[in-house]
N, C-alpha and C positions, 0 to 999 in steps of 0.2 A: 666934882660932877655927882650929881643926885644920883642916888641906886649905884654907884660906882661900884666895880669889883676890887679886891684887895688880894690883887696877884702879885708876886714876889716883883721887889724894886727894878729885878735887871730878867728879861728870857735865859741870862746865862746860871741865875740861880735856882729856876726850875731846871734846867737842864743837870745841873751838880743833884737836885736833890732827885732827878729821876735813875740819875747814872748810881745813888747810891742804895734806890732800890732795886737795882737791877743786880746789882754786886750781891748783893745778901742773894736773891733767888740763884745767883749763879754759884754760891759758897755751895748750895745743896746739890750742883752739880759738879762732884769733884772729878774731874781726868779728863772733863770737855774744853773745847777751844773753837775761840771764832777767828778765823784767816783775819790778818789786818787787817784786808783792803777794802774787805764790805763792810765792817764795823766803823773804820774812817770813814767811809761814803753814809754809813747810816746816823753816824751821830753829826756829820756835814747837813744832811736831809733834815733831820731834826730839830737840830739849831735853828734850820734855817724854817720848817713850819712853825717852830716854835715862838719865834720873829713875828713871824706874819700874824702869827693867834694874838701876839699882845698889840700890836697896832691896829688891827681891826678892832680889837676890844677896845684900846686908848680911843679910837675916832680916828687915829692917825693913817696916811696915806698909805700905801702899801708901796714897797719897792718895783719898777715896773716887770714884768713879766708872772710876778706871781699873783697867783688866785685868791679869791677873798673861802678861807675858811668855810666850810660849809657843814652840816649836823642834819644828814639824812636819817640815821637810828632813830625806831619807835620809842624806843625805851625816852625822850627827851624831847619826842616831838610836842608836846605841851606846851602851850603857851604860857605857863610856867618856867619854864625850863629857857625857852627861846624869847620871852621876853623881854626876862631881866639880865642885867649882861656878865653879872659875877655867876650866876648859874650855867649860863651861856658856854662863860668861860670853863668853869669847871669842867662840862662835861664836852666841852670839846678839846681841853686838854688830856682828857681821860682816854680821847678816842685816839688822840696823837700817839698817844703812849701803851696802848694796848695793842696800837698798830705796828709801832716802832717794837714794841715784844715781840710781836710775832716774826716781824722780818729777821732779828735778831735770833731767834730758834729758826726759822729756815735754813739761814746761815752757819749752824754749829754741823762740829764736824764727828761727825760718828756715823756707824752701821744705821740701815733703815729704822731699823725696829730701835734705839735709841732715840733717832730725831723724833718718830713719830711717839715715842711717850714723851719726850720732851713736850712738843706741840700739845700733844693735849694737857700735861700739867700746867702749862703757863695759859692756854687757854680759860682751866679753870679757875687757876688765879686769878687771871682779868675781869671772868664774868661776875666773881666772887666780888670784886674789886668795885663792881660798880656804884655811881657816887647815887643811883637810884637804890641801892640795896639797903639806903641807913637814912632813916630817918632825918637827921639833923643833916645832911646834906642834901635831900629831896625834897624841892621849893613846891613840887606839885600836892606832894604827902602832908609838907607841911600850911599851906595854902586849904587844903578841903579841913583839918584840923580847925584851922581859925575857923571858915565860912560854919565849918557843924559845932562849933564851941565845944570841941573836943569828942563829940560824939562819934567820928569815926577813929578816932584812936580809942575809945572803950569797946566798937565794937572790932576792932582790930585784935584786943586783947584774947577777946572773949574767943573769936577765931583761932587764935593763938593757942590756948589752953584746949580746946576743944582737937586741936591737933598734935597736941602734945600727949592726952588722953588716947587718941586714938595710931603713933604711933609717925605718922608720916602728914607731910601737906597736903591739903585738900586743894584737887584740882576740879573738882565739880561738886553739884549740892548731892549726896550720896543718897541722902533722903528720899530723893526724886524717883530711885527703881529699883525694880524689884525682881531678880532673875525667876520667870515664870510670868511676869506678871506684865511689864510692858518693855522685857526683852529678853529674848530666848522665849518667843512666842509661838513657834511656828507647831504646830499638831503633830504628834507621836506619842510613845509609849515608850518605856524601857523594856525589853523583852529581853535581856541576859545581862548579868550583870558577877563580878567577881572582885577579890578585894583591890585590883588595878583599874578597873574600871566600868562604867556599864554602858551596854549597847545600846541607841534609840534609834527606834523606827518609825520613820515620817509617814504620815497620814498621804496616799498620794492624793494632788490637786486634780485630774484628769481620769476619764472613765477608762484609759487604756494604758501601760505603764511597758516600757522596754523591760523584755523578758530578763536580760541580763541585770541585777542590780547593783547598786553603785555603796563602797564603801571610805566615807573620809574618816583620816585619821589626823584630828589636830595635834599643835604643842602640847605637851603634857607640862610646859611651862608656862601654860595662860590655860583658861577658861576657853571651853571650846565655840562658846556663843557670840565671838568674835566673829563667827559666818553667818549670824542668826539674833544681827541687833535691833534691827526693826524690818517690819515686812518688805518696805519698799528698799532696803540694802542688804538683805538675807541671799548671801550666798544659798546656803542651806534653801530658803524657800524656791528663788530662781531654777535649781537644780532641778525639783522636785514641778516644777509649774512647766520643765521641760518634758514629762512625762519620764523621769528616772526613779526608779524605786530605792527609796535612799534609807540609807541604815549610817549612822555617825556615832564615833568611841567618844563618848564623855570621860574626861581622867579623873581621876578620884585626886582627892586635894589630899597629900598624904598626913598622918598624924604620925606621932613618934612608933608607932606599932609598927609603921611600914620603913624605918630608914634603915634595914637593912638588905632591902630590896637592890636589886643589881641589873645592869644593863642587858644579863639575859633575862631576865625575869621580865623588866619591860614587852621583852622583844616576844618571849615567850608567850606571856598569859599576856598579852596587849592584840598588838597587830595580827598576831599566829589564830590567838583564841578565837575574834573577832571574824578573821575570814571565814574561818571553820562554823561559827555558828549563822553565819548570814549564809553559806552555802547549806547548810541543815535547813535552815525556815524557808529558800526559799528555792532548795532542789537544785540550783543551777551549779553548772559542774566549775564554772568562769562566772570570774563577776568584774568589773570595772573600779580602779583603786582612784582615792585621791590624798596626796600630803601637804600639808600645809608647813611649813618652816622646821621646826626640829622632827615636826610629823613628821613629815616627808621624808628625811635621813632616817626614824623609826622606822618607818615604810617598806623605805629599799632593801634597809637590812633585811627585817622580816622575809621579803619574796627572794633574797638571794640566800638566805637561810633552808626556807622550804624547796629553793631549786636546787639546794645539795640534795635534799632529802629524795628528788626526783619528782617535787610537785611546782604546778605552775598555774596558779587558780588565778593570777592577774592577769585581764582579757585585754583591760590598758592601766600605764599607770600615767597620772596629774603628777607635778610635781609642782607647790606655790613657793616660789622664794625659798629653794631649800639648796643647803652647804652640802656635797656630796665629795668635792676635791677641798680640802683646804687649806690650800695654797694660801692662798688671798682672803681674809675675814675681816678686812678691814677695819674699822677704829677698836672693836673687840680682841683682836691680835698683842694689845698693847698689856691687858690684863692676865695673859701663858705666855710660862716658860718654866724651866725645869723644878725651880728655885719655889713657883707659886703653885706648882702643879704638888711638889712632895709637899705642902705645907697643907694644903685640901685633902690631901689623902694619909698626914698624920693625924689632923683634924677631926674628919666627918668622915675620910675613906673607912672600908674593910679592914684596916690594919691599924686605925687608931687606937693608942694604949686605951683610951676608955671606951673601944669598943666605936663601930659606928653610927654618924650623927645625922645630920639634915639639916641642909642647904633651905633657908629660911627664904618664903616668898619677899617678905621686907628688904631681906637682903637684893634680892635679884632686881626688885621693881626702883631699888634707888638707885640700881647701879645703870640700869636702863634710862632712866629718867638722868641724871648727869651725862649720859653721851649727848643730849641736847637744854644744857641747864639754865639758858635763858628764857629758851618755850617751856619748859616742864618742871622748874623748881624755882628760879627767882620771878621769875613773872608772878606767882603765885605767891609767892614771900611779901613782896610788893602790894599786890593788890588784897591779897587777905589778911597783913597784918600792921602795912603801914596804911593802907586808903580803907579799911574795915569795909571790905566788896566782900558780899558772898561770891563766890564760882558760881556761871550759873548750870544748869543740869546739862550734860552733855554726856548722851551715854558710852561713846569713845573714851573718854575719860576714865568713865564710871568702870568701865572693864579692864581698863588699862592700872586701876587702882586693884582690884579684886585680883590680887595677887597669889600664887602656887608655891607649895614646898617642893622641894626635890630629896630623895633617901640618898644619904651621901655616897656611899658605894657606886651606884649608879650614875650620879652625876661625875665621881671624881676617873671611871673611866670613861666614861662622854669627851670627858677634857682630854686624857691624857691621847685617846687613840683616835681622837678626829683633832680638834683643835693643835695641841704640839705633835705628836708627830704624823699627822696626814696619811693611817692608813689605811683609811675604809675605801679607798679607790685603788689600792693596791691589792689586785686579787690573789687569795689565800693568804695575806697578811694576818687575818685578823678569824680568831675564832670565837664564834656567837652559838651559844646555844648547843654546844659541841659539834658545830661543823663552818668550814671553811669557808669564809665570806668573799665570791665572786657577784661584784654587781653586772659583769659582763653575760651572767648566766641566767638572767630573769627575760623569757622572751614574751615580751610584750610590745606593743608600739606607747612611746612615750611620748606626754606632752610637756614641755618645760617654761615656766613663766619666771621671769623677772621684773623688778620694777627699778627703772632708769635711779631715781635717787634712794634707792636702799641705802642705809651705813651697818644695817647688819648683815644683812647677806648681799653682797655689792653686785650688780648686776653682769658683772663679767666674770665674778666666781662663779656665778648659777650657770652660767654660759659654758663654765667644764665640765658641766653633768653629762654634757651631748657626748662627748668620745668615749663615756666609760658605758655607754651600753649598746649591745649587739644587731636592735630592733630598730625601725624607723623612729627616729626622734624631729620632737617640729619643736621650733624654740617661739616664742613670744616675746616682746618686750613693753610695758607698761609705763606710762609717766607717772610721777608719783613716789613716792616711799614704798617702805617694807609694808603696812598698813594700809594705806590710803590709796595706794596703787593696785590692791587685791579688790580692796572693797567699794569699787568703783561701777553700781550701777547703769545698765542701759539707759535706763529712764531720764537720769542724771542730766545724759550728754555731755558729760565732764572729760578734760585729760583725752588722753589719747594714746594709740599703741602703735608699734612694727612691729613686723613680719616681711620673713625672708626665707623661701624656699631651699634655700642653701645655706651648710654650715660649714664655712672655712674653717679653717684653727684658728686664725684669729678673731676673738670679740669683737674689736675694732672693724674687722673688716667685716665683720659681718653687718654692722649696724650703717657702714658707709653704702651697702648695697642693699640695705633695708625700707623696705617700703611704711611712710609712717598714714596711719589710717584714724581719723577723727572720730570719740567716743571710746566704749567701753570696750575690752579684748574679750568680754565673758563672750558673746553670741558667734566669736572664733573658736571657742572651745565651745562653747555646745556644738557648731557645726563640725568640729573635729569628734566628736564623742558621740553622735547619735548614731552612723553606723556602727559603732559597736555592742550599743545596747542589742541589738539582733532585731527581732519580730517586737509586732506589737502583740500584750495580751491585753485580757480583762482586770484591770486593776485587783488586789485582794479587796474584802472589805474589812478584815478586821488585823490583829496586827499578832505576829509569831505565829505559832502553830501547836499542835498537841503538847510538841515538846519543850517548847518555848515561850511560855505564856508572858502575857502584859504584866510587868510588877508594879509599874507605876505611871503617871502621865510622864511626856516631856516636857519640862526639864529633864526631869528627875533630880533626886537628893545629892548627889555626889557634888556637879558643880554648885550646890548652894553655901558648899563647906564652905567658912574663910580659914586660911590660911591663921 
């Protein structure tokens, strides 16, 4: 048969040579075991897809009751891929078999937190695995080859080296922006600033501004211009177009002078300073807080810090996507425990023989990008070095690449007293700043936001922020990711949210008597957060005050650092 594929003489000798890759992955997992009965039912399953894959490939009938093979995956949708029938085959045997893995790790038997590194190691094998990831078995890759007469395999190369130079793979044209320049555009100034971070203050959009002002603090592991990447999806702008007077912590990108910085020191000269100076500029004795993901856990700390001290300048606090109970940290869980916790803290902790180190943006941003490594690493493998695609400009990307250090000390107690052993919700656990951290003790009305398909902060963790604080708390839920689900303009008419006036104990049940509402959840919190700003004034016209002058425009210099 013309174009014929050249699959093994019998389905039972794919199956021998799948069952002997299977063995080797399982040598690396020495003291696991799969129950007979599902392993016999799964390699009966298999045989028997595996049957059906080669007679539909042969022409041949199908036995009756079974389906004809089908290859929904983008990665293959090509008429490339789907036309000719040994590619066909290929990569539908690839699916049979990355499927039959997985069920195979469903099935083994050990504690949670073993199956789930299991799952994602064989995950990443598979994704690794794919017959789109190699050139000489990718009919599409090798197809544009012929048609450009090797021209996009030169510029494949050239892609190639160009990311080899620079460190990591290019997921967008980086060329294309310019932080200041067409993103993180939105008007202000830096009017305080220290070696943790410096303060910008927005320009307001309206002749009249709530007297109370409003202060976010983002991750201090991303770039804070994730709220302020183009006008018409500028959290930061929206805020300020609502008549709030907004002041936002830019984190300084650290250098080696700073990695012996420590998680009081964040807390201290970050969040603490921050409040203290936006209440100097602008006289109010309360001002309205917002945290965004590790912000936000920054955040609490800080006002349950200040509330030992007997102060309570948070008038409300936002909370975006942020881990407060950490029960539950979903696919990130996989990477702490005791073993990898003392190994960061002989490393780059306080107590490393040579002293402490720093947690490399590069490091953070690859390990990020592999919790999803067919959207964010081989897809881009693919197209920028097997099809010579440039990426094209996408400033999500582009932010998502402009990666942060972290000073080891700080991060390695980050890990150890929230991630393993969960005690920032345990009040008086945990001492910050020389005093006793109750997050029951910060009395403000909270708002709390989740988005339905986070994998970093899962949406029913953010859900146990509600019972650790004393004050009215309103929860939110968002469709969407960790990302995508934040920055999800009005304008848009994108996704969609719930909301439910009531907060059971259980997540679950809360979302089964949850009301879901079409469009963006931002115009739910502004309408939650405008009686708090108080009165209306006359807006400033210029920005800080005698003692707090303008140093620089916004941006400013700190986020333009790289990493």
């Amino acid at each position: 048969m013309k174009n014929a594929p050249t699959p093994p003489q019998n389905p039972n000798d794919q199956v021998q040579a799948f069952g002997h890759a299977v063995a080797e992955i399982w040598k690396s997992m020495s003291g696991l075991s799969l129950p007979a009965a599902p392993l016999s039912e799964l390699q009966a399953d298999y045989l028997k897809n595996a049957s059906a894959l080669w007679n539909s490939t042969l022409g041949h009938s199908l036995p009756e009751g079974t389906a004809k093979p089908t290859m929904k995956d983008r990665r293959f949708s090509h008429d490339a891929w789907t036309g000719n029938p040994s590619s066909a085959y290929m990569a539908q045997m690839y699916l049979l078999n990355a499927r039959t893995l997985m069920q195979m790790a469903e099935n083994v038997q050990g504690d949670a937190k073993t199956k789930a590194r299991i799952r994602f190691a064989v995950q990443q094998w598979i994704d690794a695995a794919s017959p789109s990831n190699f050139l000489a078995t990718n009919p599409e890759a090798l197809k544009l080859a012929l048609d450009t007469q090797g021209e996009s395999l030169t510029k494949g190369l050239k892609h190639l080296w160009g990311d080899v130079q620079k460190g990591h793979v290019s997921q967008t044209d980086e060329s294309v922006f310019e932080v200041g320049r067409n993103v993180a555009t939105t008007a202000g100034a830096v009017v305080y600033e220290n070696d943790l971070f410096q303060l910008i203050e927005y320009k307001p959009l309206t002749a009249k501004v709530y007297e109370r002002p409003m202060l976010f603090v983002p991750p201090c592991i991303n770039k804070f211009y994730i709220l302020d990447l183009q006008p018409e999806n500028s959290v930061i702008r929206y805020t300020v177009e609502q008549g709030h007077h907004l002041f936002v912590v830019s984190w300084r990108n650290p250098d080696d002078s700073m990695k012996a910085l420590t998680w009081d020191d964040y807390i201290e000269r970050g969040p603490i300073a921050a409040i203290d100076t936006v209440q100097q500029i602008t006289g109010a004795k309360t001002i309205n807080t917002l945290g965004f993901c590790v912000g936000g856990t920054i955040l609490a700390t800080a006002l349950a810090v200040l509330a030992a001290r007997g102060k309570h300048p948070a008038h409300s606090v936002t909370l975006l996507t942020t881990l407060l109970d950490f029960q539950d940290t979903g696919i990130l869980d996989i990477f702490v425990d005791e073993a990898s916790v003392q190994l960061r803290e002989m490393t780059i902790g306080e107590r490393a023989p040579s002293g402490p180190g720093m947690l490399k943006g590069k490091e953070l941003a690859t390990t990020f990008s592999f919790l999803r490594p067919n959207d964010l690493v081989w897809n881009y493998v693919v197209g920028n070095y097997l099809k010579g695609e440039a990426p094209p400009p996408f400033d999500l990307l582009y932010w998502n690449g402009d990666s942060t250090n972290l000073p080891g000390p700080m991060y390695c107690w980050y890990l150890r007293h929230t991630y393993l052993q969960n005690e920032l919700k345990k009040p008086g656990a945990l001492t910050v700043c020389g005093e006793k951290v109750d997050l029951g003790t910060i009395k403000a009305p909270i708002y709390v936001y989740a988005s339905r398909e986070d994998h970093i902060v899962p949406w029913t963790a953010a859900y146990r922020s509600t019972p650790l604080f004393k004050g009215k708390v309103r929860f939110v839920l968002g469709a969407s990711g960790h990302i995508a689900g934040v920055i999800n303009p009005p304008a848009a008419k994108k996704r969609s949210h719930w909301t439910n006036d009531k907060l059971p104990p259980d997540a679950d049940a809360w979302f089964d008597s949850a009301a879901e509402h079409a469009g963006s959840w931002w115009p739910d919190w502004s309408k939650w957060l405008a009686p708090m700003g108080g009165k209306q004034v006359p807006a400033p016209k210029g920005f800080g005050n005698r003692q707090f002058k303008a140093v620089e425009p916004a941006p400013g210099r700190y986020v333009k650092a790289k990493a």
